[in-house]
N, C-alpha and C positions, 0 to 999 in steps of 0.2 A: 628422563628428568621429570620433577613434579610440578604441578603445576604451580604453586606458590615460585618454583626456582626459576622458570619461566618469566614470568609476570612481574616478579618481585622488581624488578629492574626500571627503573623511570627513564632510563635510556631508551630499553628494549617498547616500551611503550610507548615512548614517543617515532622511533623506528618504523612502530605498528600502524600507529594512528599517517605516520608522514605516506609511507605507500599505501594503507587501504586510501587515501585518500586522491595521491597523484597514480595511484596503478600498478607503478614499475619501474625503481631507479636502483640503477648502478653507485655502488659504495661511495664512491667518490664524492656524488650529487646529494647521498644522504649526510655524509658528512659533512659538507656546509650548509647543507640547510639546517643543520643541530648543532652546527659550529663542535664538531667533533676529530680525531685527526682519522686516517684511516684504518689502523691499528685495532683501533677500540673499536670504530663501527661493527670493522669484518670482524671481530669478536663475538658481541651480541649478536650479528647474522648469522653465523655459525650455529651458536645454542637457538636460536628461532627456527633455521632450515632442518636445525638434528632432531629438533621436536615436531617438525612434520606441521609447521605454518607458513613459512616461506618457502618459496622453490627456486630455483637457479635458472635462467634462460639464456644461450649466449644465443648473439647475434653476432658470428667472424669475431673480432677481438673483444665484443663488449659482450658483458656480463650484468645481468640485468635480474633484480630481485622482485618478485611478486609476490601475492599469500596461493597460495596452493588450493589444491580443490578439495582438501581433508575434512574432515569432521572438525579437526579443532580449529582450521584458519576460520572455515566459515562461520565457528562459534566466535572466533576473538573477532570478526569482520562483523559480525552481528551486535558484540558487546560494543562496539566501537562505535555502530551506526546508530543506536539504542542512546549512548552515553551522552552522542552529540547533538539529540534531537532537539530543538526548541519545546521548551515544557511552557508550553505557552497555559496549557489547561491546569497546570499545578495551582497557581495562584486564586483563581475560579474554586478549584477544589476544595483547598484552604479554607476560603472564606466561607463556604459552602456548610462544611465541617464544623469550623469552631464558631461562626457567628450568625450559625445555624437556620 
């Protein structure tokens, strides 16, 4: 799968962003926390685990999703930590720039 088909998804993004953040939750937990039913989650998880970002861990009956140790999780874990950073210097920059 490419990666536009991947990503394109604001589901699968928010998916991304909810465990690189809490670590490692089971479908169920993702699902109310995105107010989604189960259906749909384990769908996007699917196309996320196929493309080699998520991985599967059971514990006895529970099933538990994290980002995996690949090349592309740690790039999406990377975009994600990047995205969410406080641009505290942007502004500073800014002004820097245009009012020279």
């Amino acid at each position: 799968m490419e990666l536009e088909e991947v990503l394109s998804s604001k589901t699968r993004l928010r998916i991304l962003k909810l465990i690189y953040t809490l670590g490692q939750l089971n479908i169920s937990e993702v699902g109310r926390r995105i107010n989604m039913n189960y259906t749909a989650i384990s769908e996007h998880i699917k196309i996320l685990e196929s493309a080699g970002i998520l991985e599967l861990r059971t514990y006895g009956r529970v099933h538990m999703y994290r980002f995996s140790g690949s090349p592309r999780a740690q790039a999406i874990a990377k975009l994600i930590e990047v995205w969410q950073e406080p641009s505290h210097n942007s502004a500073g920059l800014w002004d820097k720039t245009i009012l020279g």
